[in-house]
FIKELUM-962661 format. One record per residue: x, y, z of N, C-alpha, C, O, CB in turn; residue number from 1. Coordinates in nm, 3 decimals, decimal comma, always signed. Each point is the difference from the previous one (the first is absolute). Glycine has a CB too. Layout:
<zalums>
+---------+---------+---------+---------+---------+---------+---------+---------+---------+---------+---------+---------+---------+---------+---------+-----+
!    n.px !    n.py !    n.pz !   ca.px !   ca.py !   ca.pz !    c.px !    c.py !    c.pz !    o.px !    o.py !    o.pz !   cb.px !   cb.py !   cb.pz !   k !
+---------+---------+---------+---------+---------+---------+---------+---------+---------+---------+---------+---------+---------+---------+---------+-----+
!       X !       Y !       Z !       X !       Y !       Z !       X !       Y !       Z !       X !       Y !       Z !       X !       Y !       Z ! NUM !
...
+---------+---------+---------+---------+---------+---------+---------+---------+---------+---------+---------+---------+---------+---------+---------+-----+
</zalums>
This chain:
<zalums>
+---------+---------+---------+---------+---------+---------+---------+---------+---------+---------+---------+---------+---------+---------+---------+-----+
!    n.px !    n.py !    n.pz !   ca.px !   ca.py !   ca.pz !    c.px !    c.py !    c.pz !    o.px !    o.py !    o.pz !   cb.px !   cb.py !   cb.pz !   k !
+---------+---------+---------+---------+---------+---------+---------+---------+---------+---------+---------+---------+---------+---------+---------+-----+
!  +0,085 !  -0,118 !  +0,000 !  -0,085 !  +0,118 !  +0,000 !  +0,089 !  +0,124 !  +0,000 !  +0,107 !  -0,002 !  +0,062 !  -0,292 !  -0,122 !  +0,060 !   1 !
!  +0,149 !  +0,216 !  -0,181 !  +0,072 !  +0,129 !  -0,038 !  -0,074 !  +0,124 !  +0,123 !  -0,114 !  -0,042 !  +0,018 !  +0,150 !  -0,041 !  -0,337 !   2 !
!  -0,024 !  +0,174 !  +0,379 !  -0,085 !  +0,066 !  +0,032 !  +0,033 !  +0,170 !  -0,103 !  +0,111 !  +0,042 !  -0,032 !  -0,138 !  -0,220 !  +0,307 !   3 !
!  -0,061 !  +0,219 !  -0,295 !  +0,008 !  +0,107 !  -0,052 !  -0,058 !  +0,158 !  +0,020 !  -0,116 !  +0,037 !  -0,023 !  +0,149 !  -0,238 !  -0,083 !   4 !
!  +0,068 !  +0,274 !  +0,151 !  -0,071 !  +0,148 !  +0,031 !  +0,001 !  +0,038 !  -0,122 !  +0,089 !  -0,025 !  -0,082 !  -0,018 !  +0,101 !  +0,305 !   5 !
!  -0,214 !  +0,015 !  -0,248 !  -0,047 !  +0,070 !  -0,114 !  -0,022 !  +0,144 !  +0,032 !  -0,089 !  +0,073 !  -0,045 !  -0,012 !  -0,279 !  -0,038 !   6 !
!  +0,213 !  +0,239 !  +0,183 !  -0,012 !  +0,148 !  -0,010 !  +0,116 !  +0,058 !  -0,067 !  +0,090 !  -0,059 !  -0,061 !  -0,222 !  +0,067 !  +0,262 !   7 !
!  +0,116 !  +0,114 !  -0,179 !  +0,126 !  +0,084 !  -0,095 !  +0,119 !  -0,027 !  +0,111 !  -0,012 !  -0,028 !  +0,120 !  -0,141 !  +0,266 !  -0,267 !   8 !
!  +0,282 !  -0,219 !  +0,062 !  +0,130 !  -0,040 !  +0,027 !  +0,014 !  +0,073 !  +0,146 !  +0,040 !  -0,050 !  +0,105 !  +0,059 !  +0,022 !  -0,373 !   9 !
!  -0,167 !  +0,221 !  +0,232 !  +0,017 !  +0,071 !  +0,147 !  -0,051 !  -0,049 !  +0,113 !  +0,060 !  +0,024 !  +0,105 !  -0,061 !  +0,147 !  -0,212 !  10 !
!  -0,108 !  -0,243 !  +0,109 !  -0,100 !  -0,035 !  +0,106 !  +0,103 !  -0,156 !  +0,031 !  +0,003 !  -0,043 !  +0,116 !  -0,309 !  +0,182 !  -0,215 !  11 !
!  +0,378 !  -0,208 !  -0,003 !  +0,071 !  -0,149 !  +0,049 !  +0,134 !  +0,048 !  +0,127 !  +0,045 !  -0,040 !  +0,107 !  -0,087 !  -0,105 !  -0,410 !  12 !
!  +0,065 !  +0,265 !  +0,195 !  +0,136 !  +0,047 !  +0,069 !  -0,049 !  +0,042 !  +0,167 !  +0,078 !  -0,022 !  +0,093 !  +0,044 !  +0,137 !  -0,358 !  13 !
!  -0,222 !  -0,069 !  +0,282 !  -0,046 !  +0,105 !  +0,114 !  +0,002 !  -0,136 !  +0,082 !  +0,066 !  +0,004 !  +0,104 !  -0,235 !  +0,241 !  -0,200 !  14 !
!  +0,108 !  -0,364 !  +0,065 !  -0,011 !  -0,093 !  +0,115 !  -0,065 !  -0,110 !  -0,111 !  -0,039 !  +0,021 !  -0,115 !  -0,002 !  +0,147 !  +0,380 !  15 !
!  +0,043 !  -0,264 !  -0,203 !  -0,044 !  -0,130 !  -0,074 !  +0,045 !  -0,152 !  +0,091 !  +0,097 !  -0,010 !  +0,075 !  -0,057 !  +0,166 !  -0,331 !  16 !
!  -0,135 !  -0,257 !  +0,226 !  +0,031 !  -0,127 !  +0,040 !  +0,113 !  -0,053 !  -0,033 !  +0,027 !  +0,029 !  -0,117 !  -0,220 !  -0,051 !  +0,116 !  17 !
!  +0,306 !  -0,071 !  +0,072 !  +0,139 !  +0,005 !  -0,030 !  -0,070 !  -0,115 !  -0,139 !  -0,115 !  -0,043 !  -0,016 !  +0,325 !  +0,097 !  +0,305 !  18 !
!  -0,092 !  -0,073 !  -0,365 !  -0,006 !  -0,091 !  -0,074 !  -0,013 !  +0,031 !  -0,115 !  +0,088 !  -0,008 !  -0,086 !  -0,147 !  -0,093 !  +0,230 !  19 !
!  -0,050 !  +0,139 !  -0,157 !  -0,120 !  +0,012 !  -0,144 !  +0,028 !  +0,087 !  -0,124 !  +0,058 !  +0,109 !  +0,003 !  -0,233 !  -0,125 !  +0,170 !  20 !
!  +0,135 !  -0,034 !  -0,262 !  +0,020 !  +0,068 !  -0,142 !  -0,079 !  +0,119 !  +0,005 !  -0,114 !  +0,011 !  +0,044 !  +0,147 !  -0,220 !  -0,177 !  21 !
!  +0,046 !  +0,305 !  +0,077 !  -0,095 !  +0,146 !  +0,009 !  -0,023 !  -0,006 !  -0,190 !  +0,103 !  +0,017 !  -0,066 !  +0,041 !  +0,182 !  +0,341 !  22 !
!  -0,253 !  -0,218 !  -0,339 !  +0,002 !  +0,031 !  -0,093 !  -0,164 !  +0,092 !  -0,039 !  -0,111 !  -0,050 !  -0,019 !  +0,323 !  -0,165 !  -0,006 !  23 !
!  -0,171 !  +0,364 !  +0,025 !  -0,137 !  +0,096 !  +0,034 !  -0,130 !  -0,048 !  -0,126 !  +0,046 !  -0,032 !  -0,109 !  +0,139 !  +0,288 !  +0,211 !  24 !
!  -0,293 !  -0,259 !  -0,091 !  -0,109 !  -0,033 !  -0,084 !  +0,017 !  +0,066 !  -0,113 !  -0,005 !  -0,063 !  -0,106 !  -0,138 !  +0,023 !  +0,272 !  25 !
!  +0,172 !  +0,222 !  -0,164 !  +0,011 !  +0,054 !  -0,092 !  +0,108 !  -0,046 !  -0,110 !  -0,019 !  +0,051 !  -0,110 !  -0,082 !  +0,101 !  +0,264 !  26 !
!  +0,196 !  -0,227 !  -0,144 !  +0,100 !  -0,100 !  -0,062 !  +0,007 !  -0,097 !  -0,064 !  +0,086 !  -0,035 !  -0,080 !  -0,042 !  +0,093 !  +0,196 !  27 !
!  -0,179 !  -0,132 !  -0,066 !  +0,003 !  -0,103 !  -0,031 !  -0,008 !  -0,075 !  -0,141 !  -0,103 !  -0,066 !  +0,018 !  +0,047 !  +0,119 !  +0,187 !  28 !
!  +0,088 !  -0,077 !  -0,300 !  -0,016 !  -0,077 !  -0,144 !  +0,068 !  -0,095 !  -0,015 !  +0,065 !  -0,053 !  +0,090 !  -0,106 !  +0,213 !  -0,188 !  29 !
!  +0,035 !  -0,206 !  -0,049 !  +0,038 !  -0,129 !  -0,003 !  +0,156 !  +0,051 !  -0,056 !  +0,030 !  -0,067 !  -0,098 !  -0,291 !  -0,093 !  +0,053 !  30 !
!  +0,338 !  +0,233 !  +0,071 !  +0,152 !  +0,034 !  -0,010 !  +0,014 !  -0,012 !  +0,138 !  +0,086 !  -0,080 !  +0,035 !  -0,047 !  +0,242 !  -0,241 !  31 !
!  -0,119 !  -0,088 !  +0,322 !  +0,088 !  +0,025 !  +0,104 !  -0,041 !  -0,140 !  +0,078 !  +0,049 !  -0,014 !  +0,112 !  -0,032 !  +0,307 !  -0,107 !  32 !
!  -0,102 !  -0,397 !  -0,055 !  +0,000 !  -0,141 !  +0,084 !  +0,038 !  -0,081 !  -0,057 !  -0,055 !  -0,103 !  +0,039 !  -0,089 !  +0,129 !  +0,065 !  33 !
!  +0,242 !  -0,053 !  -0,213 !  +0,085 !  -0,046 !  -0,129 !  +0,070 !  -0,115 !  +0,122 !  -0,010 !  -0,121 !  -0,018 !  +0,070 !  +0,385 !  -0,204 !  34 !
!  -0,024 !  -0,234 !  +0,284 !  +0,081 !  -0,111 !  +0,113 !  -0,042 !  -0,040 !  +0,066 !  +0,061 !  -0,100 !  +0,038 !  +0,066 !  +0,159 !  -0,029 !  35 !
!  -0,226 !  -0,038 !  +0,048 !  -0,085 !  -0,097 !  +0,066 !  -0,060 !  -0,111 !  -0,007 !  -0,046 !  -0,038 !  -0,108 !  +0,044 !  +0,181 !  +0,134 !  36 !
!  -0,010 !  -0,222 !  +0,096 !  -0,011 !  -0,150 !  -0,015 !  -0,155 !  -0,030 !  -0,014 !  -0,056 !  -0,025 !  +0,106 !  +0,278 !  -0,027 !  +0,042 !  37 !
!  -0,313 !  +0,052 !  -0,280 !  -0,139 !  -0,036 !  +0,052 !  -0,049 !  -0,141 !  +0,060 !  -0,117 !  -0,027 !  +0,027 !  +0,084 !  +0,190 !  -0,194 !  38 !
!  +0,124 !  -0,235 !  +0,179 !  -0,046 !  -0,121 !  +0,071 !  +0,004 !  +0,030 !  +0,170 !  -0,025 !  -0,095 !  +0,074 !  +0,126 !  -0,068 !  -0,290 !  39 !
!  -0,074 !  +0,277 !  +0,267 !  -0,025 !  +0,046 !  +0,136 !  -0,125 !  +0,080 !  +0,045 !  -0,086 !  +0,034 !  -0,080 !  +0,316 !  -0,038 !  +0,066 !  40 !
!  -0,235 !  +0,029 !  +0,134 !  -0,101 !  +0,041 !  +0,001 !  +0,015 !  +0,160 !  +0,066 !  +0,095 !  +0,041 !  +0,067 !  -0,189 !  -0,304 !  -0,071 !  41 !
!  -0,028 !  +0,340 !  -0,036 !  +0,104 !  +0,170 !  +0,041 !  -0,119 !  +0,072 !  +0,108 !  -0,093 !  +0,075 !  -0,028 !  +0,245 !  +0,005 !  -0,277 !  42 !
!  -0,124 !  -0,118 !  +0,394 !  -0,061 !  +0,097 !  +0,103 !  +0,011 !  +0,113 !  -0,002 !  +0,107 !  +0,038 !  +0,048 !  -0,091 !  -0,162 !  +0,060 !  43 !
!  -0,104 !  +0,229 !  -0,156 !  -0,009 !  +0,134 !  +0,047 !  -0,041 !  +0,082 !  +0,132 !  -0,088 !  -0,032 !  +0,079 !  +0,066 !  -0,014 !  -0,284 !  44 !
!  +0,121 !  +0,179 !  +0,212 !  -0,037 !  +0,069 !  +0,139 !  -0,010 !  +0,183 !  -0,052 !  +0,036 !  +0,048 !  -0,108 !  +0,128 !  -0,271 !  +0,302 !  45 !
!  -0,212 !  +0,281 !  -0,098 !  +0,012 !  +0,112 !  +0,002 !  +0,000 !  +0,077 !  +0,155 !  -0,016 !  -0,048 !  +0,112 !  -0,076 !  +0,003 !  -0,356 !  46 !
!  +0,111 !  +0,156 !  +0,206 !  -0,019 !  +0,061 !  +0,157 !  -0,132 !  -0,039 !  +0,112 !  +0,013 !  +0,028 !  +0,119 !  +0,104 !  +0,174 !  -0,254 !  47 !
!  -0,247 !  -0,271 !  +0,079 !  -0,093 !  -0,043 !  +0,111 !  -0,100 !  +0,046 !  -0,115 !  +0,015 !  +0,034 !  -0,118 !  +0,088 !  -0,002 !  +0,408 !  48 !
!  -0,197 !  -0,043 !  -0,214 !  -0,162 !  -0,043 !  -0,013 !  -0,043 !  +0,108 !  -0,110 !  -0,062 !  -0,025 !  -0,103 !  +0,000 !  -0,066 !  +0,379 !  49 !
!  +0,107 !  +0,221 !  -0,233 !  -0,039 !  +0,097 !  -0,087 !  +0,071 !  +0,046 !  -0,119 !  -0,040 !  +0,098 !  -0,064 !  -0,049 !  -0,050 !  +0,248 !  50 !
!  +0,192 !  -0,114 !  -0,216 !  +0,087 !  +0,002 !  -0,124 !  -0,052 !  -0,082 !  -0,087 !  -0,051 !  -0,104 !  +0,041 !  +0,241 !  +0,149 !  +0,063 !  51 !
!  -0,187 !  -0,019 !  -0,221 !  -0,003 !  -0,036 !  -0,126 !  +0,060 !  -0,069 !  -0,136 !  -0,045 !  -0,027 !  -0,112 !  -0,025 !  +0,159 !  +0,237 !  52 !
!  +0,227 !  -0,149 !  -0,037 !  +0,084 !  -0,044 !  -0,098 !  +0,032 !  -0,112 !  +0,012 !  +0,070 !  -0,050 !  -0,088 !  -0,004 !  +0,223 !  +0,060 !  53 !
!  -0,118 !  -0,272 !  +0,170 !  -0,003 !  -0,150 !  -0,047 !  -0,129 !  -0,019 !  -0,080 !  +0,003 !  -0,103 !  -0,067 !  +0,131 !  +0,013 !  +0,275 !  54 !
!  -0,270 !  +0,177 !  -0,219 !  -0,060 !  -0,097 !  -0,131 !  +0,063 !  +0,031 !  -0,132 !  +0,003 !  -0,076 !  -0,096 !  -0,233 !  +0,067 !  +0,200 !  55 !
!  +0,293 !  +0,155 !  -0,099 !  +0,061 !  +0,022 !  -0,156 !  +0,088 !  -0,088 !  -0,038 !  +0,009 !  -0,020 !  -0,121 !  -0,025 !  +0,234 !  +0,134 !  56 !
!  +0,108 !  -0,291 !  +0,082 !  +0,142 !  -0,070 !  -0,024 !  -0,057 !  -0,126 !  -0,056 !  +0,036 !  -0,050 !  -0,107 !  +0,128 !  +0,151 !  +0,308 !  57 !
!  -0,272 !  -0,158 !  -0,108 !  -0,051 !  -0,135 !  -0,022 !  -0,018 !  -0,008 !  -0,091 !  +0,068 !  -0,068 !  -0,076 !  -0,140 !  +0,029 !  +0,214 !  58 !
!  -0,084 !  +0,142 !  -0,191 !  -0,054 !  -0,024 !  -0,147 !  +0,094 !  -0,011 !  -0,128 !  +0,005 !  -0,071 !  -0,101 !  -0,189 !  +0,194 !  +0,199 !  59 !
!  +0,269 !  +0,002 !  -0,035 !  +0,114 !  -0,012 !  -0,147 !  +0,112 !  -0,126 !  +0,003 !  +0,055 !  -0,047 !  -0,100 !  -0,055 !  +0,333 !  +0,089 !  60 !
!  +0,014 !  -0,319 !  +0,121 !  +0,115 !  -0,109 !  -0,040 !  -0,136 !  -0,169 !  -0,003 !  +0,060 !  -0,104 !  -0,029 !  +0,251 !  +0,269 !  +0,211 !  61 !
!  -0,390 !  -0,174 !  -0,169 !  -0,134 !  -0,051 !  -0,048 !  -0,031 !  -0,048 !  -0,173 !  -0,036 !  -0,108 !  -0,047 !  -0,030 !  +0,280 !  +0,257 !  62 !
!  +0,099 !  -0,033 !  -0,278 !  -0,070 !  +0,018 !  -0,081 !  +0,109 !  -0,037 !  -0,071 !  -0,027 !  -0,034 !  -0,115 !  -0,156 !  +0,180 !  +0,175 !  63 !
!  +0,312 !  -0,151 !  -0,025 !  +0,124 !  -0,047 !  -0,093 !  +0,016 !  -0,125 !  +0,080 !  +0,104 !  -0,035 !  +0,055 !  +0,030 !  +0,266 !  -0,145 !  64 !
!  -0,215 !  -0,274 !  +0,090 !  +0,028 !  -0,161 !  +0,024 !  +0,026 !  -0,089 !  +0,117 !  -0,002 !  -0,123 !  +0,004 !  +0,076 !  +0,184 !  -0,181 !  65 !
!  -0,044 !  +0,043 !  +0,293 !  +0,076 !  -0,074 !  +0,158 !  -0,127 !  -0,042 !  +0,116 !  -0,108 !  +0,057 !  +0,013 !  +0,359 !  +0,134 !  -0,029 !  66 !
!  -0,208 !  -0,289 !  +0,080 !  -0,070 !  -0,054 !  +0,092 !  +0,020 !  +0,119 !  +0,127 !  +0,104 !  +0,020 !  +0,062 !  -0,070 !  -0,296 !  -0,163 !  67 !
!  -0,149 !  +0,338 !  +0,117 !  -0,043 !  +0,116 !  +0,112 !  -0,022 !  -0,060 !  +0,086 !  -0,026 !  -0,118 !  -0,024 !  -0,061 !  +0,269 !  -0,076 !  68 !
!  +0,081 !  -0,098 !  +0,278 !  -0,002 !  +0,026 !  +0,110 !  -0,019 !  +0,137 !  +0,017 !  +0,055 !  +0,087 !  -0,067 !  +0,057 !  -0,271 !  +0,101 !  69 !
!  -0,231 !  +0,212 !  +0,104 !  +0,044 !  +0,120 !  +0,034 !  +0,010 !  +0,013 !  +0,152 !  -0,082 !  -0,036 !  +0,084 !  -0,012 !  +0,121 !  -0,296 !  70 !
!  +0,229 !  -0,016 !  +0,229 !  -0,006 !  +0,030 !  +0,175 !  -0,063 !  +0,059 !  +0,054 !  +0,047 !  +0,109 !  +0,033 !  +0,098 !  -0,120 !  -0,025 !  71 !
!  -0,304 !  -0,025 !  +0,038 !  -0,061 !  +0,113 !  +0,054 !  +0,066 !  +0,042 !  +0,125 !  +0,075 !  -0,065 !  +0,073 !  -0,280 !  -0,001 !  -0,176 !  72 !
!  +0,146 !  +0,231 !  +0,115 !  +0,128 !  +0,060 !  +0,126 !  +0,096 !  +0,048 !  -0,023 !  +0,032 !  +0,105 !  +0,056 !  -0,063 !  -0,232 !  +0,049 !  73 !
!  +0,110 !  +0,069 !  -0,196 !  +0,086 !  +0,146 !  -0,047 !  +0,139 !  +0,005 !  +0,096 !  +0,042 !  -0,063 !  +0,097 !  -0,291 !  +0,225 !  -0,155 !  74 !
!  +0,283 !  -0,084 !  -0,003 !  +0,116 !  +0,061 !  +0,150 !  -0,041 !  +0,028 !  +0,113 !  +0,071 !  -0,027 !  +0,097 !  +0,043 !  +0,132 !  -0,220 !  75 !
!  -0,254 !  -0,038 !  +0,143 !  -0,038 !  +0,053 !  +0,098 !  -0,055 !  -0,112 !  +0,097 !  -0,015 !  +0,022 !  +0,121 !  -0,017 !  +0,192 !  -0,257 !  76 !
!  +0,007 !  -0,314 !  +0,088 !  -0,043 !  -0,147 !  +0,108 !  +0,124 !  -0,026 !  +0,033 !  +0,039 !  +0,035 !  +0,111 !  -0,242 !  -0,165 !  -0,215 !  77 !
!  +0,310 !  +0,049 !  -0,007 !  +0,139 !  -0,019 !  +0,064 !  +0,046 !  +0,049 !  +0,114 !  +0,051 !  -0,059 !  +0,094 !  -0,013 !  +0,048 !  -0,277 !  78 !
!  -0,071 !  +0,188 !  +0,159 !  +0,080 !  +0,047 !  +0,125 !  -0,088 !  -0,005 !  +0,091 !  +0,057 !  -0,009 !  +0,108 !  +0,097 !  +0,150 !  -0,199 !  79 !
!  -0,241 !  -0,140 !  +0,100 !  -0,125 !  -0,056 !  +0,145 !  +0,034 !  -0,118 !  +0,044 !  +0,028 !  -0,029 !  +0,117 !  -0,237 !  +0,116 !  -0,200 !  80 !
!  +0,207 !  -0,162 !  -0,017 !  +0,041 !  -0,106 !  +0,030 !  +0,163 !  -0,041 !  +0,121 !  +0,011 !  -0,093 !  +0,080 !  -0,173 !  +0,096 !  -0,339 !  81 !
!  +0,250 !  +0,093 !  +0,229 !  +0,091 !  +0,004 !  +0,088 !  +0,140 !  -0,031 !  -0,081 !  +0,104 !  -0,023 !  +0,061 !  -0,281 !  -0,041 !  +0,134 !  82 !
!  +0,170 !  +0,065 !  -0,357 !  +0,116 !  -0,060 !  -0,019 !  +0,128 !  +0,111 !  -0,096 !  -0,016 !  +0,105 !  -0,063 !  -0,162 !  -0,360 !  +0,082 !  83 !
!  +0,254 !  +0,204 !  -0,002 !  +0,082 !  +0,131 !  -0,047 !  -0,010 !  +0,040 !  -0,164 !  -0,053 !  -0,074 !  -0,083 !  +0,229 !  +0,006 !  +0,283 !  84 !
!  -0,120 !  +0,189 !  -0,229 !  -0,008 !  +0,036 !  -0,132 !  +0,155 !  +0,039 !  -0,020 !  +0,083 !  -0,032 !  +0,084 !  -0,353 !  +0,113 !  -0,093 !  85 !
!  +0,298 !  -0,021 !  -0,088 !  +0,099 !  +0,063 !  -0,084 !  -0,008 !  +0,118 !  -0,050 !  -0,113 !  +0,045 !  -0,017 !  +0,143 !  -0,224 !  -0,024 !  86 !
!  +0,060 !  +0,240 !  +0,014 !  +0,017 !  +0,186 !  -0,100 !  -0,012 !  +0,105 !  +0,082 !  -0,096 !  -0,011 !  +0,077 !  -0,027 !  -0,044 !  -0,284 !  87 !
!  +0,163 !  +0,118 !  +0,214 !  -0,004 !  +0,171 !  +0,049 !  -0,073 !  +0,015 !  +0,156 !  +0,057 !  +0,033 !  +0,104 !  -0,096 !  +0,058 !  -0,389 !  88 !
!  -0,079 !  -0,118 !  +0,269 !  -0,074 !  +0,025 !  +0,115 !  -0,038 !  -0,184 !  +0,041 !  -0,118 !  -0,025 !  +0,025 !  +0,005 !  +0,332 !  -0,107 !  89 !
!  +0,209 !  -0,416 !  +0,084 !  +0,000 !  -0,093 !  +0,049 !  -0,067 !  -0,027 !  +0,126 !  -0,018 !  +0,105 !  +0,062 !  +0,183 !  -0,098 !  -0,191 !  90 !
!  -0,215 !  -0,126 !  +0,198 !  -0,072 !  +0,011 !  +0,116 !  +0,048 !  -0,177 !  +0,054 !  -0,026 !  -0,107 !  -0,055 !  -0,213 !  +0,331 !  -0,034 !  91 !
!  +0,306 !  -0,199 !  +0,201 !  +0,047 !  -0,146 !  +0,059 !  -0,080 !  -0,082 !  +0,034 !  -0,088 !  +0,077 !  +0,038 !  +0,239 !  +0,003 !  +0,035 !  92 !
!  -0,192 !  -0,179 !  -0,055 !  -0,058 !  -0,104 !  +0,030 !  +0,022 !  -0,140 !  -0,010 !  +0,113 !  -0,035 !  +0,032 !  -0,211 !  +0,191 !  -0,059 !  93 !
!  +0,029 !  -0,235 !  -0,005 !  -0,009 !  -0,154 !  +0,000 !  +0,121 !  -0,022 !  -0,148 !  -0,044 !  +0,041 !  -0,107 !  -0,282 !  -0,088 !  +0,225 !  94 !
!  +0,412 !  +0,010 !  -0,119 !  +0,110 !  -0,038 !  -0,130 !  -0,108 !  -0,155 !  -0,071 !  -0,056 !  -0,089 !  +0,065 !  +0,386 !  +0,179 !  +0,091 !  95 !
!  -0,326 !  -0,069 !  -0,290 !  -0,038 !  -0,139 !  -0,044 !  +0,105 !  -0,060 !  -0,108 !  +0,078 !  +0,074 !  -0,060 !  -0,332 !  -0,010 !  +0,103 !  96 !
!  +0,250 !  -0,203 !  -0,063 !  +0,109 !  -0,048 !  -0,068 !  -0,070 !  -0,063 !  -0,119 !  -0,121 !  -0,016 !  -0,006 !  +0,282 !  -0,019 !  +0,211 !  97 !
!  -0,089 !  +0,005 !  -0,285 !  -0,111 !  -0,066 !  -0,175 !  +0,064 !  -0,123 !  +0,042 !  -0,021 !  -0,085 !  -0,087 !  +0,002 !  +0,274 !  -0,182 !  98 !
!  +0,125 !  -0,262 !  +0,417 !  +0,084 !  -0,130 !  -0,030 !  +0,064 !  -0,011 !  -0,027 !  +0,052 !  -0,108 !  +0,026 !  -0,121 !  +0,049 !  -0,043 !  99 !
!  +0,155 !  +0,173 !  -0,087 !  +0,081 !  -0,027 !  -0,115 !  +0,133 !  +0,029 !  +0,048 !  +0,039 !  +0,095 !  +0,069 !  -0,210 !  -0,044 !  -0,245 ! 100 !
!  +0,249 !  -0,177 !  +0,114 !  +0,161 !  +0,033 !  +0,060 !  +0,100 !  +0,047 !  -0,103 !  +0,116 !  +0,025 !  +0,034 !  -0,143 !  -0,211 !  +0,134 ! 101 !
+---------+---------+---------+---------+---------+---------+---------+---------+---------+---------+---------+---------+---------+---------+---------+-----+
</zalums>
């Protein structure tokens, strides 16, 4: 599974879930997902409930062919949730691992 923020690069940079592919909705085509694996599956996120750019990310990476997910909640559950983020205005919490060595 891939997770994917669909906000703009400023809003990834400002803070974001560690890990995750920032690739913004407004971006999205079939040049800029040319490398991507469609046999995975791509969870989308955005800032929470009242953002808009995990349905834009979904539909469009959807409509070119990829197996969708969406994170409901957003960044803004994550960090309720208690777990840490990344970028500029970072926020400590719970560390998570993908396993990977």
């Amino acid at each position: 599974m891939v997770i994917v923020d669909g906000r703009s690069r400023e809003a990834y940079e400002k803070e974001h879930i560690p890990g995750f592919l920032n690739l913004p909705h407004r971006d999205i085509s079939i040049c800029t997902t040319r490398g991507l694996d469609k046999t995975k599956i791509y969870a989308c996120y955005c800032d929470g409930i009242g953002c808009n750019a995990l349905t834009k990310t979904a539909m469009k990476l959807l409509t070119l062919g990829f197996n969708v997910k969406e994170l409901i909640g957003g960044l803004d559950w994550w960090k309720r949730d208690g777990y840490a983020t990344e970028g500029n205005s970072a926020q400590a919490g719970t560390e998570i691992s993908c396993g990977c060595s």
